[in-house]
C-alpha positions as CSV (number, residue, x, y, z in Angstrom):
1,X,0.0,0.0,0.0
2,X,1.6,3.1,-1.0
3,X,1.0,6.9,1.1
4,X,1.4,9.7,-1.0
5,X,4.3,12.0,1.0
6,X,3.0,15.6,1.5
7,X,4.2,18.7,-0.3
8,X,7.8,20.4,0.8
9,X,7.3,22.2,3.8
10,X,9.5,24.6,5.4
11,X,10.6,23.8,8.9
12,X,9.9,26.7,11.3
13,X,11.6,26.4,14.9
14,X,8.9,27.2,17.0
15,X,9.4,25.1,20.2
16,X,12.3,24.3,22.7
17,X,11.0,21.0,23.5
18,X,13.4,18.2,22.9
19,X,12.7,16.7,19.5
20,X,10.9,13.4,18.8
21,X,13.7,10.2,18.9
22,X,15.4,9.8,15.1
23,X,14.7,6.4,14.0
24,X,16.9,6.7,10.7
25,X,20.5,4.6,11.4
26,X,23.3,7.0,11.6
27,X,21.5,9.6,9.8
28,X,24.8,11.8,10.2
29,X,27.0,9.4,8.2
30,X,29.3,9.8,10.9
31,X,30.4,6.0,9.9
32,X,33.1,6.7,6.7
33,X,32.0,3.7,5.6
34,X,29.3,3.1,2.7
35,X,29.0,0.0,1.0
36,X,28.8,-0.4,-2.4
37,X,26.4,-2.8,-4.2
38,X,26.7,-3.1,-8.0
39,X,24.4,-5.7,-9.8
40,X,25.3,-8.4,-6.9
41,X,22.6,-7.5,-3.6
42,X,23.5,-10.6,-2.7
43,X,24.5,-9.3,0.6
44,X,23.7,-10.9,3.9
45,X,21.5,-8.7,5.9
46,X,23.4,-8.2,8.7
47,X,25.9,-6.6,6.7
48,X,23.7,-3.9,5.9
49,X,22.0,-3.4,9.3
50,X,22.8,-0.4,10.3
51,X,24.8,1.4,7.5
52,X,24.3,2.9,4.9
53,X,24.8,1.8,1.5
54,X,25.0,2.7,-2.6
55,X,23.2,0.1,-4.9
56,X,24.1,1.1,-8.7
57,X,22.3,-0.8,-11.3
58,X,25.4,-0.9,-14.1
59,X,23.1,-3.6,-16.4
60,X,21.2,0.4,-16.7
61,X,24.6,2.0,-17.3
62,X,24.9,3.4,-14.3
63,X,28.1,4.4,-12.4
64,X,28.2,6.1,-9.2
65,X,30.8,6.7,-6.2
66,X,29.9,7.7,-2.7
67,X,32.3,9.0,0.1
68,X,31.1,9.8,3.4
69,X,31.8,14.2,3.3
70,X,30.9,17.2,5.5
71,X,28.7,15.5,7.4
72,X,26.8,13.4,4.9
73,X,27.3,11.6,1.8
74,X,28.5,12.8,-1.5
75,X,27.6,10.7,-4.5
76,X,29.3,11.4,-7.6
77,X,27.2,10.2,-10.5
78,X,29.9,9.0,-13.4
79,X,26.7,7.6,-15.2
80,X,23.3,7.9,-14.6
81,X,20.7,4.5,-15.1
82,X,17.4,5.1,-16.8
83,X,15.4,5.3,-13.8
84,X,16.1,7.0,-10.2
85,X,16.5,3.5,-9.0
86,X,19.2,2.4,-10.6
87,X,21.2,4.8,-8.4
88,X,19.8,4.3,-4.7
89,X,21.4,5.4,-1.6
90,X,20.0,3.5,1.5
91,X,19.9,2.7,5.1
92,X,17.8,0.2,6.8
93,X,15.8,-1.1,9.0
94,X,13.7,1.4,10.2
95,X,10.8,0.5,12.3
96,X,7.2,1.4,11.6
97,X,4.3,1.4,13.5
98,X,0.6,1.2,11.1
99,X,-1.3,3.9,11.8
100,X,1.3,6.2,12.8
101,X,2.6,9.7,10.7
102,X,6.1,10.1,10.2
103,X,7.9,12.4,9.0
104,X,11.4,12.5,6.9
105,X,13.8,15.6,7.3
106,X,16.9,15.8,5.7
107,X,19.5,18.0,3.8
108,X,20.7,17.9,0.4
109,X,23.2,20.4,-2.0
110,X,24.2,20.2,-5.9
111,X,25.2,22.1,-8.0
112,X,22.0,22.8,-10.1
113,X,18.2,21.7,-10.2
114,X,17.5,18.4,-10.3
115,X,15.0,15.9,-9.3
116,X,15.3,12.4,-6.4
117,X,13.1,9.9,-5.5
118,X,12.3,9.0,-2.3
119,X,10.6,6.1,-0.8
120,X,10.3,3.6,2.3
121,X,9.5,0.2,1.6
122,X,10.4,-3.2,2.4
123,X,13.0,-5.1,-0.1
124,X,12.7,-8.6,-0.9
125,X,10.0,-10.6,-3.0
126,X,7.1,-8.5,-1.8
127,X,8.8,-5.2,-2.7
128,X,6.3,-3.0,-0.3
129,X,5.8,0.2,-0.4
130,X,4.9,2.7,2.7
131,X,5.6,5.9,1.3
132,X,6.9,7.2,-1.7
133,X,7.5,10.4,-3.5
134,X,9.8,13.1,-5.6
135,X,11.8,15.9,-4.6
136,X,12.9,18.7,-6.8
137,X,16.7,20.2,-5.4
138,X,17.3,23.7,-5.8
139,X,21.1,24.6,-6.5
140,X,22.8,24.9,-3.5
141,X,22.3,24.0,-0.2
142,X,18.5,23.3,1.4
143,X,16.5,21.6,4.2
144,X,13.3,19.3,3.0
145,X,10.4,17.4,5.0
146,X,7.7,15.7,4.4
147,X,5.3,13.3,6.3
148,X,3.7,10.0,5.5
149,X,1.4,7.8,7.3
150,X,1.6,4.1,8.0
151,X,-1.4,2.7,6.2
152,X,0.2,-1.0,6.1
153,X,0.9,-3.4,8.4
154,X,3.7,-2.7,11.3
155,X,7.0,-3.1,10.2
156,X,10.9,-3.8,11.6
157,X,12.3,-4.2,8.2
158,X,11.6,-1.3,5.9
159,X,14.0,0.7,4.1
160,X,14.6,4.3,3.6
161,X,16.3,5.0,0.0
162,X,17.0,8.5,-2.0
163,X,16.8,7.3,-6.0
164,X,19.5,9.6,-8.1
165,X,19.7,7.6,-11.3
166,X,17.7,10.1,-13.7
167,X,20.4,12.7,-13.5
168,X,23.8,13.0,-13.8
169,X,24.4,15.7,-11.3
170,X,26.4,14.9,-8.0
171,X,24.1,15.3,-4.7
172,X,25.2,15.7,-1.4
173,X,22.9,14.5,1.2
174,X,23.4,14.6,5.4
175,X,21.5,15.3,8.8
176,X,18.8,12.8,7.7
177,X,15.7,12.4,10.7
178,X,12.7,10.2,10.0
179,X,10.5,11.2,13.1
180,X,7.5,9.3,14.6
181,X,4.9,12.4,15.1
């Protein structure tokens, strides 16, 4: 079942109350590490708990580096695929409760306009999809949210992922929050 993500919303700071608990897996990329997966995701899951990772499709064409910069991760895109996904930077699990709103913050910079996907779901056979949606990046340096509620069942295994195949502009992306509101 697939929840449409809301518009772009600015984030006003209207409160000193301690923020809600981030749920997203080192969403600082303050590990330097970020595996790489190209055409094999044959990859025990355990090796993936945890950290983030770069799956490039190159059966698409697509060629893409990451290295863990600034406080986030910079992926150079050598080649772009045909589709956002065949460039996909992810981090799992994430744990989510049906019938709950959540919401995804996070920052991203490049160097002009371009569009990402973005979408929670669980990998494997059944290939479910919480919430999904696309985000249009302004030159430089900006902050985007959305929301999304849990319509499907309760979850320990989803995925958050940023698709970046369509383009072959470099992104940045860092401080990444998904929030149970």
């Amino acid at each position: 079942m697939i929840a449409a993500l809301s518009a772009l919303q600015a984030l006003p700071v209207t409160s000193t109350a301690s923020p809600p608990p981030n749920i997203c897996p080192d969403g600082g990329f303050s590990t330097a590490e970020i595996i790489v997966l190209k055409d094999d995701y044959s990859v025990p899951e355990d090796e993936l708990a945890q950290k983030w990772h770069l799956i490039v499709n190159g059966k698409a064409g697509a060629d893409a580096v990451p290295a863990a910069a600034d406080g986030g991760c910079r992926i150079t895109v050598k080649s772009p695929g045909k589709t956002a996904e065949d460039i996909r930077l992810c981090v799992r699990p994430l744990s989510f409760t049906s019938g709950m709103t959540y919401r995804l913050t996070f920052s991203a910079r490049t160097q002009s306009s371009r569009t990402i996907d973005v979408c929670f779901d669980r990998p494997g056979a059944e290939k479910l999809r919480y919430g999904e949606g696309t985000v249009t990046l302004n030159p430089g340096t900006g902050r985007y949210s959305f929301e999304f509620d849990m319509t499907g069942k309760c979850t320990r295994t989803a995925r958050l992922w940023f698709g970046l195949g369509e383009s072959a502009d470099d992104v940045w992306i860092g401080d990444v929050s998904v929030e149970m509101l």
